[in-house]
NUFIMI-20492 format. One line per 2 residues: number of its first residue (from 1); their letters; for each residue x, y, z of C-alpha. Coordinates in Angstrom, 3 decimals. Layout:
<nodes>
NUM	a	X/Y/Z; ...
</nodes>
This chain:
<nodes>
1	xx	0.000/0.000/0.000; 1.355/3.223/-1.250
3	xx	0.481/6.031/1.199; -0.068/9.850/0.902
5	xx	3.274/10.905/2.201; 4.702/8.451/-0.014
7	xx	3.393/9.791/-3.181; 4.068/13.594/-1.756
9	xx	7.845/12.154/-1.700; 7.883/10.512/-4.868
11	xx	6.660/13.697/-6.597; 9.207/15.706/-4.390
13	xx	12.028/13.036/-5.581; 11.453/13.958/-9.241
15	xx	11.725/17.798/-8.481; 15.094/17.004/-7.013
17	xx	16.125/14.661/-10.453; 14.410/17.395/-12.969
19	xx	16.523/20.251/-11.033; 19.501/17.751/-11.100
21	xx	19.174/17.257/-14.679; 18.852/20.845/-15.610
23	xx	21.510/21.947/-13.536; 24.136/19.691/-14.229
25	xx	23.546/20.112/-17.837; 23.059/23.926/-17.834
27	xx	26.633/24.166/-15.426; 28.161/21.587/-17.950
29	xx	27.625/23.525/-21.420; 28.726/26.699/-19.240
31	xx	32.169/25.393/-18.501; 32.335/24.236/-21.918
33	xx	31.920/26.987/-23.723; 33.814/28.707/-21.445
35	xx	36.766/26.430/-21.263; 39.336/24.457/-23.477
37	xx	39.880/20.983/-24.663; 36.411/20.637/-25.515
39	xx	36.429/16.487/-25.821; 38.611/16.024/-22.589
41	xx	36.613/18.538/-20.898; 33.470/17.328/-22.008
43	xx	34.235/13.729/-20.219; 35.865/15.247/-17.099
45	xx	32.570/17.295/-16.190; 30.361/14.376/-16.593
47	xx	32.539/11.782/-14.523; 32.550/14.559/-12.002
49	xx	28.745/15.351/-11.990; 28.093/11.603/-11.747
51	xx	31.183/10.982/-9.038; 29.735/13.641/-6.899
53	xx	26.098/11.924/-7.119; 27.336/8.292/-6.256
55	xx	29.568/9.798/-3.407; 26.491/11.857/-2.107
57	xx	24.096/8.542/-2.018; 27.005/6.389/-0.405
59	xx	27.237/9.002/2.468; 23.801/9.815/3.182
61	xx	22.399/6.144/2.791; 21.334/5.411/6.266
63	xx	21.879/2.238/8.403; 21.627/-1.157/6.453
65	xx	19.294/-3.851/7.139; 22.405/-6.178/6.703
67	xx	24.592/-4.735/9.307; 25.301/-7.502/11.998
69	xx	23.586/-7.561/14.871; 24.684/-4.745/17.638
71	xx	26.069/-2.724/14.453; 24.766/0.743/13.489
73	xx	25.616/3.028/10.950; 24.863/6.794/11.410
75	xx	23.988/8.697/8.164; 26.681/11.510/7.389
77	xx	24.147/14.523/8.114; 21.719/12.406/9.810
79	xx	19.624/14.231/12.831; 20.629/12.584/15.935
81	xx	17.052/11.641/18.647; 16.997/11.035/22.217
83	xx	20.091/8.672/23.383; 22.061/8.750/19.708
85	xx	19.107/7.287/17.858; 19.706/7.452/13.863
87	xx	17.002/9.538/12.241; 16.863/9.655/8.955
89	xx	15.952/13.208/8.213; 15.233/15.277/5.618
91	xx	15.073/18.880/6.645; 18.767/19.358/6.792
93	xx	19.557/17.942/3.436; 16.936/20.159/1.802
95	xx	18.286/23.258/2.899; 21.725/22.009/2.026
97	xx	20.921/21.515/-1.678; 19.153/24.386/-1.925
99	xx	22.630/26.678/-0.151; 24.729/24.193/-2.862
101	xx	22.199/25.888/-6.058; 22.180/29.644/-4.265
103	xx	26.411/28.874/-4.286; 26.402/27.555/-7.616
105	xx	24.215/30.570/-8.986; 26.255/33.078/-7.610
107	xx	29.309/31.530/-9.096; 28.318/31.141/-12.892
109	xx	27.409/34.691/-12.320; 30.772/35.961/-11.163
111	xx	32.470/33.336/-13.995; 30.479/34.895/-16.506
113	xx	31.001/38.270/-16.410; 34.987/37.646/-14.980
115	xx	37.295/36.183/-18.056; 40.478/36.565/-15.792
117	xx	38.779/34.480/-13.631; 39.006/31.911/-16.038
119	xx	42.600/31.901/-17.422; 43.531/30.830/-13.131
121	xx	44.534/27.290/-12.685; 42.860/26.844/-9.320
123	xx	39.240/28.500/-10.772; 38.611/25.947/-12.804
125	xx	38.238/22.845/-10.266; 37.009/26.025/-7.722
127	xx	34.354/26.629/-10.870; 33.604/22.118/-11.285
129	xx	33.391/22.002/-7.278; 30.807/24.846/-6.782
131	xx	28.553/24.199/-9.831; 28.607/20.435/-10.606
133	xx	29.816/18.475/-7.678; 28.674/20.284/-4.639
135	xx	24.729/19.929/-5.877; 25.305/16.885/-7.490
137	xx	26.776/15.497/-4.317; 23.823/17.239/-1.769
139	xx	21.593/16.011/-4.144; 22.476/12.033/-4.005
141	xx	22.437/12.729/-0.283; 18.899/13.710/-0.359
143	xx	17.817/11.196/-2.383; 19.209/8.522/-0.517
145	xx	17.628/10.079/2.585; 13.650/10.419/0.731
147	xx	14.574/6.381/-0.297; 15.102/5.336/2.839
149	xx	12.192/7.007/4.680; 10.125/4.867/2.165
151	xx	11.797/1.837/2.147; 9.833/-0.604/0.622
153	xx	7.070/0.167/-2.041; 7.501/3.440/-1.827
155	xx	11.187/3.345/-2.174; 11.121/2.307/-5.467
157	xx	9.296/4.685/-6.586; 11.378/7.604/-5.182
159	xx	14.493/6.274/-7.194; 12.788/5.434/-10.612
161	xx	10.818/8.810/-9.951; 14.325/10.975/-9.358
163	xx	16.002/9.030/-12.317; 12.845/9.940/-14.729
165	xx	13.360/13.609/-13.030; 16.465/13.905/-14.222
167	xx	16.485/12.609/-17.913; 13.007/15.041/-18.282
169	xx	15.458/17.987/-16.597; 18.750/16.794/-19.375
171	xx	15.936/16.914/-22.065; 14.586/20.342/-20.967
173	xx	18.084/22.203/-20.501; 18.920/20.970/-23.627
175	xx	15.926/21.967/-25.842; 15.105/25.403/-23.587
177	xx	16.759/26.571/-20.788; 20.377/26.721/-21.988
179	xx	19.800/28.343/-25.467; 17.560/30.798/-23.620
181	xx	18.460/31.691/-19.800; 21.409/32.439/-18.207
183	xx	23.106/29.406/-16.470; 23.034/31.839/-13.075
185	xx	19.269/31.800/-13.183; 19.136/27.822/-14.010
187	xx	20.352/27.622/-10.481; 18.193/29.952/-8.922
189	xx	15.169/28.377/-10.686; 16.050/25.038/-9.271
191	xx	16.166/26.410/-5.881; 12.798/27.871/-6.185
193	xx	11.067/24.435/-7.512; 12.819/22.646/-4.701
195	xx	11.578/25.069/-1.863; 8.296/24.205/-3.008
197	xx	9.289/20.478/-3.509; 10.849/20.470/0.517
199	xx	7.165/21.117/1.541; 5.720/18.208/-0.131
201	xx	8.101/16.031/1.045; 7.360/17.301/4.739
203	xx	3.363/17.109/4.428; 1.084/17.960/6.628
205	xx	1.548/16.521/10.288; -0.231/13.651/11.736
207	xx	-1.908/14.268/15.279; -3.134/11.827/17.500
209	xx	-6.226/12.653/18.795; -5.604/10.568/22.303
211	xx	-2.130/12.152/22.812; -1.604/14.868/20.411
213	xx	2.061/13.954/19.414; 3.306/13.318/16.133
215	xx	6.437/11.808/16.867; 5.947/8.349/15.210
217	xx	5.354/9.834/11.382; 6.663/6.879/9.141
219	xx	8.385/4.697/12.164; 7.288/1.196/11.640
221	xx	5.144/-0.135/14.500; 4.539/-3.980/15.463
223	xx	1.095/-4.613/17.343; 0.554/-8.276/17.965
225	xx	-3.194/-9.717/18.881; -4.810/-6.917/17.144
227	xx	-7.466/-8.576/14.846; -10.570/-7.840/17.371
229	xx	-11.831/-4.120/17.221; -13.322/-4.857/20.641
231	xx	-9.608/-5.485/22.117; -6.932/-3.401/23.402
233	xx	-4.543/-4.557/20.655; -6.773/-3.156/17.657
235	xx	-6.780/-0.025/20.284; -3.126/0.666/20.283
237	xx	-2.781/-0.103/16.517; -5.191/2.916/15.894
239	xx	-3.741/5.106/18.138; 0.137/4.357/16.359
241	xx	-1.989/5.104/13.291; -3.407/8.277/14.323
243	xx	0.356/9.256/15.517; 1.819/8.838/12.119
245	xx	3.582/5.291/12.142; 3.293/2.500/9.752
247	xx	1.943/-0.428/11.521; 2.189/-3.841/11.321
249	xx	-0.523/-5.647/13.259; -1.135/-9.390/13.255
251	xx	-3.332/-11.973/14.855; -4.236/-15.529/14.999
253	xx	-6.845/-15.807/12.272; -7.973/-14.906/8.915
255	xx	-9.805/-11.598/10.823; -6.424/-9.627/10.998
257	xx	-7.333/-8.772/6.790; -10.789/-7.486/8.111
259	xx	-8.856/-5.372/11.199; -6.112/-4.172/8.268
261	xx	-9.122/-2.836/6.296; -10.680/-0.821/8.870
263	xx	-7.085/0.624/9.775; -5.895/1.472/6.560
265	xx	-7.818/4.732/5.634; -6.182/6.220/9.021
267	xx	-2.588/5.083/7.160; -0.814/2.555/5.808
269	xx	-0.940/-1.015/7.620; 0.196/-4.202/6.671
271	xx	-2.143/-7.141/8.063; -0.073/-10.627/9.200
273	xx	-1.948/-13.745/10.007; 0.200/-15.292/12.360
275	xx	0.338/-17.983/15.785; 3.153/-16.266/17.454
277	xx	3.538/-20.419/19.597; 5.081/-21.330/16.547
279	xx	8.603/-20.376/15.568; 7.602/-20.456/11.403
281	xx	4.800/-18.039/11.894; 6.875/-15.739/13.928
283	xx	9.757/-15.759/11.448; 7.474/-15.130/8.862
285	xx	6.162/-11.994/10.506; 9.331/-10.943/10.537
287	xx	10.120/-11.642/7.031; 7.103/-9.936/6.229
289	xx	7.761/-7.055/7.871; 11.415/-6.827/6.661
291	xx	10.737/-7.044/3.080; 7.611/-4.421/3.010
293	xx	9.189/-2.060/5.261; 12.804/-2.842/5.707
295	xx	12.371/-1.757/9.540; 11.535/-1.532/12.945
297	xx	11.416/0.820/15.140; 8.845/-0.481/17.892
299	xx	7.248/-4.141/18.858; 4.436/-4.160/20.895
301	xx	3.551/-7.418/22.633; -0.193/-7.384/23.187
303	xx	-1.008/-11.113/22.091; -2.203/-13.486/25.617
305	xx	-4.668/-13.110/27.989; -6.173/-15.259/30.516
307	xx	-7.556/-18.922/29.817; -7.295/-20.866/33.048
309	xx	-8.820/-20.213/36.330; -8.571/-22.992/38.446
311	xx	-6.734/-23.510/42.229; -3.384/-24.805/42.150
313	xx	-4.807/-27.956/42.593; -6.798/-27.956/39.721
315	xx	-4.283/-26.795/37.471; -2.614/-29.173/35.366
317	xx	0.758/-28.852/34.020; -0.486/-28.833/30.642
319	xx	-2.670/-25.782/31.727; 0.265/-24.214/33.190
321	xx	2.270/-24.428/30.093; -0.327/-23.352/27.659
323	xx	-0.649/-20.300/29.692; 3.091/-19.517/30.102
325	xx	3.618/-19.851/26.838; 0.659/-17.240/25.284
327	xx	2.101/-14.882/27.635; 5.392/-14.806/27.840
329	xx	6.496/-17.216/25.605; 5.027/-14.994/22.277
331	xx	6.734/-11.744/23.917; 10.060/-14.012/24.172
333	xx	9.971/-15.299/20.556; 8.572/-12.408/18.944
335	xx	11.331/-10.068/20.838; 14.223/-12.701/19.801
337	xx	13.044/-12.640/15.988; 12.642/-8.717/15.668
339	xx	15.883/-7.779/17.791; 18.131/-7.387/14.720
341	xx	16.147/-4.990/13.237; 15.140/-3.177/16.434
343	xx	18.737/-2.863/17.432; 19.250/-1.256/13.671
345	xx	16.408/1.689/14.468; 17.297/1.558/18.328
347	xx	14.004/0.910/19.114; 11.437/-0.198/21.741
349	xx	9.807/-3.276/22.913; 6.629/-2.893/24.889
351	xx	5.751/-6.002/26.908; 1.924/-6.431/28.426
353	xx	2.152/-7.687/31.886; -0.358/-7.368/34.746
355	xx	-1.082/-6.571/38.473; -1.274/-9.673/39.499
357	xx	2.571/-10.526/38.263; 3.469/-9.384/41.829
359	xx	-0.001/-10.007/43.760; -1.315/-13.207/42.695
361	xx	-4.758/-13.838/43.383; -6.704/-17.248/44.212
363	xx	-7.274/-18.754/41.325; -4.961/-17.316/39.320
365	xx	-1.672/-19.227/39.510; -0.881/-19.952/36.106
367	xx	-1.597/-16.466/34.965; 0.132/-14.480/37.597
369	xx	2.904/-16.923/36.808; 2.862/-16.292/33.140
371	xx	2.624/-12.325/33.672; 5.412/-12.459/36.325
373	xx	7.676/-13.992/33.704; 6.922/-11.128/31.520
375	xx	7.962/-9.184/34.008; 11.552/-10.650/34.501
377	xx	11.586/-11.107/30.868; 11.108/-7.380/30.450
379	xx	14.392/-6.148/32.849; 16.629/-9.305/31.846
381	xx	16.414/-8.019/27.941; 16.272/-4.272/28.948
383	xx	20.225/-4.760/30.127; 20.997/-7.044/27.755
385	xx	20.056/-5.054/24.611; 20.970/-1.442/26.632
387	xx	24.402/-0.979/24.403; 22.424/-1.721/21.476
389	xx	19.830/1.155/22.141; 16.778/-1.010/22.533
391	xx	14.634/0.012/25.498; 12.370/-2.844/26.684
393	xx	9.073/-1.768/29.224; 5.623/-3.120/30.198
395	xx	2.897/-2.217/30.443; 0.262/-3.706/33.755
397	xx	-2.758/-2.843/33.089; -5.702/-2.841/35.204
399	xx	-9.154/-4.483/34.304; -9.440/-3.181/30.179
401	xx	-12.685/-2.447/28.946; -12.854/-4.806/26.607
403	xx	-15.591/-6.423/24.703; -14.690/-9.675/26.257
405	xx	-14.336/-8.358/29.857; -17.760/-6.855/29.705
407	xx	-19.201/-9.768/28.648; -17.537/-11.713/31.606
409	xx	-17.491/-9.434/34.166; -20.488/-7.312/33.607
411	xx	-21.431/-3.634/33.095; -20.934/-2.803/37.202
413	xx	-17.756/-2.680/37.463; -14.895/-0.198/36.889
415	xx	-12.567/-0.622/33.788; -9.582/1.165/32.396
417	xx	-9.768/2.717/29.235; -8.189/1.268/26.601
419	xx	-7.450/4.883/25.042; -5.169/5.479/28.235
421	xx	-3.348/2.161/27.941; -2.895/3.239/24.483
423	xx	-1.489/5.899/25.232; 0.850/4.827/27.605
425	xx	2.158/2.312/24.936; 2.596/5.073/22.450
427	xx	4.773/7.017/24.744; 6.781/4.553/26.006
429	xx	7.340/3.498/22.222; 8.115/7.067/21.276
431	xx	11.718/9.353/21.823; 9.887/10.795/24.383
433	xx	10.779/7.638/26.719; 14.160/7.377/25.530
435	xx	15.290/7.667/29.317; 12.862/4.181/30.101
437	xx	14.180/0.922/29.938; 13.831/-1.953/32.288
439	xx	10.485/-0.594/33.536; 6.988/-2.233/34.501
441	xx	4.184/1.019/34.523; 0.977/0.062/35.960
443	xx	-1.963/1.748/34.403; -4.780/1.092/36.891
445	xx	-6.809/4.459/36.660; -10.250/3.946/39.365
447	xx	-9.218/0.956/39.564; -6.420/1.386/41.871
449	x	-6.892/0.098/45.051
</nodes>
């Protein structure tokens, strides 16, 4: 699925190729006609112009999806978040280009109207430098920056769209703009259609209406046991949604396409039918994700729940098992699988424990066992994976309002909201908790006791 931003991007990525193309051909036939040698110049501009694009995508391609685990690459002119955390952004390397074409424009200018200028050794690779290379180069660093915000789908499209860009720009410069305008304007012009470009690419911002942050625009999300509206998974998915991310949500059965559909006008989401008990499924998920996004930034654990209340005496191991293993044992594989790429983004893991982890109840055993192994599961990875960046928290919630719970428990009696365990998740997921790790919040609201 190919969302809004995306195709904002894509159409920004061929303003950058069309100015490319225009410029480099416009600052080309300038130092040309200005120049001698024509054949040996002629071949040392190009090489140059296309040198200075290759070098600017090799430094501003962000960190690889094949690094080894624990390895991260920072971008050269990458923003930097909360605790290091590689960002791949955009705002810098837009004004950069557009200071490389204001340079460039001023300099065919002063070349122009200065022949002494160009009888000086030095003014000549000053002259290649400041026209061709400089927004060549700040160029292939932008584009590699727009690709890898839309890794994917949509990164395919930004390249083919920048390359198309920039054989439309060649074409134009040669048929128009260089028998008619001055090269100094050809710069200036370029600036002007990427200004307007830069704002495309930015968009407008997405607003959560539980939290009102925007901080998760394009990070890819993970929700697990999300395919019930009526549950606190499909809850947390909308509210990632709402926020901006990209979110992966997947469930047991075939109703994860149905959830997927009813997400997808909010943004883009990529539906996973998946039993996280089984080692296959869960590195499919991951596959899954991997290939459509290349990413991720945040795993949310929601998938378990409670399926046995019996005494201890009642309880059979079989029992016990089955509910250590939909608890803790899908947080444990699920978190093993995505910890390469997590470690890549440094991202989050949000766990979903509960109250009784620490107060077990009658009745209760298995379940206050299986949460209570979340809970050591949670700290155990948080300082294991704290070089790597990844923070690991959970979440114990109080009794959700849930479809289910209702049903079980009755309208008289008092519920959290799922909105405000949402929103909890969302935070802790977010830059905004970069300084969290190792943590267990209870969310309990009136029903605190």
């Amino acid at each position: 699925m190919t969302s809004a931003h995306s195709i904002r991007r894509t159409i920004a990525a061929l303003a950058v190729g069309v100015t490319l193309g225009a410029v480099a051909s416009a600052g080309i036939a300038l130092l040309l006609y200005t120049g001698q040698g024509f054949l040996r110049a002629a071949g040392l501009l190009v090489s140059s112009t296309l040198m200075a694009v290759a070098a600017g995508l090799w430094a501003g391609a962000p960190e690889s999806s094949n690094l080894p685990a624990g390895a991260r690459a920072v971008p050269a002119g990458a923003a930097s978040g909360p605790r290091g955390e590689a960002l791949v952004s955009t705002t810098g390397r837009w004004l950069g280009l557009l200071a490389a074409l204001v340079a460039g424009g001023l300099f065919t200018a002063f070349w122009s109207a200065q022949p002494p200028l160009r009888e000086v050794a030095w003014a000549g690779a000053f002259a290649v430098l400041l026209v061709l290379a400089l927004p060549a180069y700040s160029a292939g660093t932008l584009l590699a920056a727009l690709h890898a915000r839309d890794r994917g789908p949509g990164a395919s499209a930004v390249a083919s769209a920048s390359m198309a860009g920039s054989a439309f720009g060649i074409l134009l410069a040669a048929t128009v703009i260089i028998p008619a305008i001055e090269p100094w304007s050809v710069f200036y012009g370029g600036a002007a259609l990427l200004a307007v470009a830069s704002i495309l690419d930015r968009g407008p911002s997405r607003v959560s209406p539980v939290t009102g942050v925007t901080h998760m625009t394009d990070r890819v999300v993970i929700v697990t046991g999300a395919a019930d509206s009526g549950q606190l998974g499909h809850t947390i998915a909308r509210t990632f949604v709402d926020a901006g991310a990209r979110v992966v949500i997947s469930g047991r059965t075939a109703a994860i396409t149905d959830a997927a559909a009813s997400l997808a006008p909010a943004g883009e989401v990529l539906a996973v039918q998946a039993d996280l008990t089984n080692d296959d499924d869960v590195a499919r998920l991951i596959h899954d994700v991997r290939e459509h996004f290349g990413r991720i930034d945040a795993l949310i654990n929601v998938a378990g729940g409670l399926s046995v209340i019996a005494s201890v005496e009642d309880t059979t191991p079989a029992e016990w098992q089955r509910e250590i293993e939909r608890n803790a044992g899908t947080a444990l594989r699920l978190s093993r699988a995505a910890l390469p790429l997590l470690r890549e983004s440094r991202g989050a893991i949000v766990n979903f424990a509960a109250p009784a982890a620490s107060r077990a109840p009658a009745r209760l055993a298995a379940y206050s066992a299986a949460k209570a192994a979340v809970v050591a599961l949670t700290r155990s990875l948080a300082i294991e994976e704290k070089s790597n960046g990844v923070r690991v928290n959970a979440i114990a919630p109080g009794m959700m309002d849930t479809d289910q719970n209702r049903a079980e428990a009755g309208e008289d009696v008092t519920y959290v909201s799922r909105d405000d365990v949402a929103a909890v998740t969302l935070f802790l997921a977010g830059p905004g908790a970069a300084g969290v790790t190792g943590e267990t919040v209870h969310v309990l609201g009136e029903t605190i006791r």
